[in-house]
C-alpha positions as CSV (number, residue, x, y, z in Angstrom):
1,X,-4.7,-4.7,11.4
2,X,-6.3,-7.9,12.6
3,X,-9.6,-7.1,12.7
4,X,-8.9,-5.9,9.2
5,X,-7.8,-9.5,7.9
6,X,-10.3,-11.2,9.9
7,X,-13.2,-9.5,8.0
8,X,-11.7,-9.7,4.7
9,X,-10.9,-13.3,5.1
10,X,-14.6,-13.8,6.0
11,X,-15.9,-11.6,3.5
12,X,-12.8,-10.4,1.0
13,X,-15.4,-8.7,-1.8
14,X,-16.9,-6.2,1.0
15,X,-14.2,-5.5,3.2
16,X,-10.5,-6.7,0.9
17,X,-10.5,-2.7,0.2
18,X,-10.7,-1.4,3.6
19,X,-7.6,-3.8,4.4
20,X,-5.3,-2.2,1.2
21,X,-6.5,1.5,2.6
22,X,-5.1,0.2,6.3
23,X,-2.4,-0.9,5.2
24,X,-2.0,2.0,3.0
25,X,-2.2,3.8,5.9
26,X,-0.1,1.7,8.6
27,X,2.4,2.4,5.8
28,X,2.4,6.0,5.1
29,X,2.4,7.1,8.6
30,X,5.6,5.2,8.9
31,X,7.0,6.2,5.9
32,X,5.9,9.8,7.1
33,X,7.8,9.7,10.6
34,X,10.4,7.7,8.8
35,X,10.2,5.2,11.6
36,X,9.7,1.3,11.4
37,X,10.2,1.4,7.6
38,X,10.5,-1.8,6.8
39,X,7.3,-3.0,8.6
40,X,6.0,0.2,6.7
41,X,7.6,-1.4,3.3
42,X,6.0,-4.4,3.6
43,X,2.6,-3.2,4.3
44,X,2.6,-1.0,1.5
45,X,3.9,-3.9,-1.0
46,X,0.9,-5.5,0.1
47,X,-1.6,-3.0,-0.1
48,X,-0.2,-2.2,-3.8
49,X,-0.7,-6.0,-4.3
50,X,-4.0,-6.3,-3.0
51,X,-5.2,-3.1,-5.0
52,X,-3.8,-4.5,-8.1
53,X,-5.9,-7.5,-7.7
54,X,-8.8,-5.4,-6.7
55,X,-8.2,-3.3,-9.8
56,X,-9.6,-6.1,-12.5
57,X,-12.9,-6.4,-10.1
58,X,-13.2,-3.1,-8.0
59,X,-11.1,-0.2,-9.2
60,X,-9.8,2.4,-6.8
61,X,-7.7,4.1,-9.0
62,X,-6.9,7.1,-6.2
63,X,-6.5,4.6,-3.5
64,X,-4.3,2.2,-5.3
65,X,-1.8,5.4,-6.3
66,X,-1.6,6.5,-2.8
67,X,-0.9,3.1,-2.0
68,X,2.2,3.0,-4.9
69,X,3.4,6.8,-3.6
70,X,3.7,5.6,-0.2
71,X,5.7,2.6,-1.4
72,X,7.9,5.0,-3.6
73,X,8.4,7.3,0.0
74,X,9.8,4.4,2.0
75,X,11.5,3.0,-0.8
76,X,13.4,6.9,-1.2
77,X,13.9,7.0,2.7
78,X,15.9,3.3,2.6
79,X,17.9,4.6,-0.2
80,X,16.0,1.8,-2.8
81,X,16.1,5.4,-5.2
82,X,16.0,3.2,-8.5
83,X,12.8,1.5,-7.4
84,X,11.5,5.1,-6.1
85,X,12.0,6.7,-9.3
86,X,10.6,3.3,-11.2
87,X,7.3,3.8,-9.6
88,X,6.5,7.5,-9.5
89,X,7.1,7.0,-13.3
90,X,4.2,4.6,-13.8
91,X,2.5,7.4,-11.9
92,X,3.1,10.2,-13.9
């Protein structure tokens, strides 16, 4: 993920997206293996924070709602249903 944050503090228009989709990702595989979840948490609060920003300039509308389902999966799997069932409303 550093490399990631390096380039996007150096350069956040080009490479700010490809930091949300890693951490998008770092976060999904843990909320997959339902391991390290809230490392996994807090990278996919900030990858839904980044993509929100990213949203008024760049939208990525798919990547941004992977980013919020992801966030909705570890929320479910550290029983944080309320907040679960608040977002995968705003995606429906």
């Amino acid at each position: 993920m550093g490399i990631h944050r390096q380039l996007a503090e150096t350069s956040p228009t080009g490479h700010l997206p490809d930091l949300a989709m890693a951490l998008g990702a770092f976060a999904h595989v843990r909320a997959a293996g339902g391991v390290e979840l809230t490392e996994g948490l807090a990278a996919a609060e900030e990858a839904v924070a980044i993509f929100a920003r990213l949203g008024r300039q760049q939208p990525r509308g798919n990547d941004a709602r992977f980013a919020l389902a992801t966030l909705a999966l570890i929320l479910d799997r550290l029983g944080r249903t309320g907040e679960a069932a608040t977002i995968r409303r705003q995606l429906a």
